[in-house]
C-alpha positions in Angstrom: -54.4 7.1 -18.0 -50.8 7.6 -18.7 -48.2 5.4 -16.9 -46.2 8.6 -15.2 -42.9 6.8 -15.8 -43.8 6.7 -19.1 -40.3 7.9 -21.3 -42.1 10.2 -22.8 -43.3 12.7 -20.2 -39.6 11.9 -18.5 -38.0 15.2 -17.0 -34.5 15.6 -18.6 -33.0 16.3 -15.5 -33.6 12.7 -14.8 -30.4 11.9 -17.3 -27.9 14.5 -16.1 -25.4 13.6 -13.4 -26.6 15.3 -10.2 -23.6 17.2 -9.7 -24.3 18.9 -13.3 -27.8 19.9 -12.1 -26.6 21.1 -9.0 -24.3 23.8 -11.1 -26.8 24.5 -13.3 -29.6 25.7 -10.6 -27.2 27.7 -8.9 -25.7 29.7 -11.9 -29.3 29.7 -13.4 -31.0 31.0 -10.1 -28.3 33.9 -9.7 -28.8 34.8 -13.4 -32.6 34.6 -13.0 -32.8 36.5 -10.1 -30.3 39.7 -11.6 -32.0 39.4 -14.9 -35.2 39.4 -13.0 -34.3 42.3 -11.0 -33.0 44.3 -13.9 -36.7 44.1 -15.9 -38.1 45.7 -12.8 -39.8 42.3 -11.5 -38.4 41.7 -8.2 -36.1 43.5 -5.5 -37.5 47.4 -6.7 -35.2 50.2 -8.2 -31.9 48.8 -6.0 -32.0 45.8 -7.9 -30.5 47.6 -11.0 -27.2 47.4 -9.1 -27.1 44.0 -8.0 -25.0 42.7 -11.0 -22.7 45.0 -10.4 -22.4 44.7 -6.5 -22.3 40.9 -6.8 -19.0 41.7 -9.6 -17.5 43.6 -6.6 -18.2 41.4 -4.0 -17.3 38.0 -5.4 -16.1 38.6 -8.9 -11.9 38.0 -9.4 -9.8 40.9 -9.3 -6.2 40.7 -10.9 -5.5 43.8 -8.8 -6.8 42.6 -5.4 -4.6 39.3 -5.9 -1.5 41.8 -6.6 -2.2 43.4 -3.5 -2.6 40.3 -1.3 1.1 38.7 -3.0 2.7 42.3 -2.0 1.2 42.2 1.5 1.7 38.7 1.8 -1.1 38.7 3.4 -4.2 36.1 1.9 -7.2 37.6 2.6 -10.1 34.5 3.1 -13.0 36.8 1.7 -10.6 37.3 -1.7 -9.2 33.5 -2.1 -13.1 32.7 -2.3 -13.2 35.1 -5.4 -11.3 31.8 -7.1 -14.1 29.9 -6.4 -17.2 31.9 -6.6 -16.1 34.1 -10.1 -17.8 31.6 -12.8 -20.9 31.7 -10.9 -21.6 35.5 -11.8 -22.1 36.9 -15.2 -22.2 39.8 -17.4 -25.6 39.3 -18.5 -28.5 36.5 -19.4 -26.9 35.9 -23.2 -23.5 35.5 -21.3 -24.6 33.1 -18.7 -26.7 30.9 -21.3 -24.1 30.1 -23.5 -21.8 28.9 -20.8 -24.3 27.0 -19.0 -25.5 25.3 -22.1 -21.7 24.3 -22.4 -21.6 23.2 -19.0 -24.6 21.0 -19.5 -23.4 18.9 -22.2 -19.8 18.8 -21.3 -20.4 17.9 -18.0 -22.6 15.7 -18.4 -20.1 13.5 -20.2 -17.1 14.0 -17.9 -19.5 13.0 -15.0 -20.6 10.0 -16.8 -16.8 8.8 -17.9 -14.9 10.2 -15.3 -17.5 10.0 -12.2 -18.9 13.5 -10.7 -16.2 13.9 -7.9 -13.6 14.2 -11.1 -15.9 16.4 -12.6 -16.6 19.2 -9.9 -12.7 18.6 -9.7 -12.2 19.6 -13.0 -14.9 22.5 -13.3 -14.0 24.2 -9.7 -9.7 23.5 -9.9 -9.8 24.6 -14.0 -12.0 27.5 -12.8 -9.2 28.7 -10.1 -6.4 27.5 -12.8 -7.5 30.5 -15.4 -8.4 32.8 -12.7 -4.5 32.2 -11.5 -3.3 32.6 -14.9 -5.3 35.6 -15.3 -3.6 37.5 -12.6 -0.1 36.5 -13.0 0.5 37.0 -16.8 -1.9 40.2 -17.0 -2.0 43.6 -15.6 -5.4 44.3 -16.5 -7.9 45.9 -14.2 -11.2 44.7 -16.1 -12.9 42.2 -12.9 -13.0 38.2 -13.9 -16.5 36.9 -14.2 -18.4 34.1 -15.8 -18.3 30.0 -15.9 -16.0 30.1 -19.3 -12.4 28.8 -17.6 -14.4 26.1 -15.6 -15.9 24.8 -18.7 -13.1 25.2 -21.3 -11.6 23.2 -18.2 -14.2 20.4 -19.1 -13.3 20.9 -22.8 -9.4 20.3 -21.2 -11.3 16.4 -20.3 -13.2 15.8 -23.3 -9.7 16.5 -25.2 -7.9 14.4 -23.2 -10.1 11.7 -23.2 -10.2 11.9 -27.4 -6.3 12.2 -27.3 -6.4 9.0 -25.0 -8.6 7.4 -27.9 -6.9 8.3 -30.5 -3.6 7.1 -29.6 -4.6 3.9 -28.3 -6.4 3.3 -31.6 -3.2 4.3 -33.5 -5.3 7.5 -34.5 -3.5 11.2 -35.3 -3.7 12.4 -31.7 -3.8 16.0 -32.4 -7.2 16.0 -33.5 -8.1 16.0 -30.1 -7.2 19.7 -30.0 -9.6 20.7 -32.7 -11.9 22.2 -30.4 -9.8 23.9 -28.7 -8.3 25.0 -31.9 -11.8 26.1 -33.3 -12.9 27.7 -30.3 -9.7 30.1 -30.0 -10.0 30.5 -33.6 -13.6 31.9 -33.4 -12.3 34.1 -30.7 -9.4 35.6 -32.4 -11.8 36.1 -35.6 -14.6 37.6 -33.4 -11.8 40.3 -31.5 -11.6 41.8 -35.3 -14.9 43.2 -35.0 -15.5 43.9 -31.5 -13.2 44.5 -28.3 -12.8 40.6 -26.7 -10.8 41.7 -23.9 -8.1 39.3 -22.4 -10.5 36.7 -20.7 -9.0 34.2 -23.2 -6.6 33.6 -21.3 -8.2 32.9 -18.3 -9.9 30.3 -20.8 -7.2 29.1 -22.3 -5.1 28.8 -19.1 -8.8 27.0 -17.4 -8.4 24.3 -20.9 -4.8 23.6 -19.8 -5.6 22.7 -16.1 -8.6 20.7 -17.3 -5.9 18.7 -19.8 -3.4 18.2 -17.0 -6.0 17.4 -14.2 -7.4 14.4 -16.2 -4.7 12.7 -16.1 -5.1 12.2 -12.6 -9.0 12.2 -13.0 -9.7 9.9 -16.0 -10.3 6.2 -15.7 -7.6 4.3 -15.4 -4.9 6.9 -15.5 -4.4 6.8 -11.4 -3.9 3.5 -11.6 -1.3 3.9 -15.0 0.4 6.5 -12.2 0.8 4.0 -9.6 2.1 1.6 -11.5 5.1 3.5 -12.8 6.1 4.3 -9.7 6.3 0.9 -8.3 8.2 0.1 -11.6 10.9 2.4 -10.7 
């Protein structure tokens, strides 16, 4: 009989951070159940529309963040929008690709930088491109989908190769090649289709991730603190 901690029949959740798995069940679950609903297999003939009514409900919306800055008035229900947007996508191609991303990136932010400074990065570069999104754009198409949290985690695995690099006397803009490649595919991809302007939600999501690691990598708070006593 098989020893049952044998390696071999070892679950691979059992090597991801559990802050990693806990972001994966809950953006796999919603896109599950929608893509569930919209074969005809659970919820009957309303599910059709719950995509769309969970876009309006808790998707980001450039225009209702214009409105609450004009009114002055911030709205609790809408500042969630920052927060719950990349947990809703467009469709079960849409939310694969970004969870797959978050997977592997965060598993390796939450093993170098701990999984505090990794919800950190996904949740505050999530809010960062949604920010971005509605202050340089006047574009009415609703915010959806994971991609600014994760390019936020791309923002930590570039500053951690950056980090690298220079400390090994390497060419420290390397570490932007991903980045570089990434935006590259996406301005050769909006040659044959319509991309919209969610690039810079992701780009502006990359940024925060880059800036917040300085802060959330090891070693850095304590670089920080150090400074300022010098001074």
């Amino acid at each position: 009989m098989s020893d049952q901690h044998d390696p071999e029949f070892e679950s691979p959740f059992n090597k991801l951070p559990v802050v990693v798995i806990i972001l994966f069940l809950i953006i796999a679950g919603i896109e599950l159940t929608l893509t569930a609903g919209e074969a005809g297999l659970v919820g009957g003939p309303q599910a059709i529309g719950w995509r769309l009514g969970l876009v309006r409900d808790w998707g980001f919306s450039g225009d209702l963040f214009d409105a609450m800055l004009a009114q002055g008035y911030w709205a609790p229900e809408h500042l969630a929008r920052f927060v719950t947007y990349p947990f809703i996508h467009l469709s079960f191609t849409h939310a694969l690709i970004a969870t797959v991303l978050m997977l592997a990136l965060g598993k390796m932010a939450a093993e170098v930088m701990g999984q505090l400074a990794m919800l950190a990065l996904f949740v505050l570069s999530g809010i960062g491109g949604a920010l971005a999104y509605a202050l340089f754009l006047n574009d009415p198409v609703w915010l959806v989908g994971a991609y600014p949290s994760v390019y936020g985690l791309i923002g930590g695995y570039s500053f951690l190769l950056w980090r690298k690099l220079g400390a090994n006397g390497g060419q420290q803009l390397q570490a932007f090649t991903l980045i570089a490649m990434l935006m590259g595919l996406q301005l050769v991809w909006s040659l044959f289709t319509s991309v919209g302007y969610g690039w810079v939600a992701e780009l502006s999501g990359f940024v925060c991730g880059f800036v917040i690691s300085f802060v959330c990598a090891p070693g850095e708070w304590a670089r920080i603190l150090q400074r300022l006593r010098q001074r």
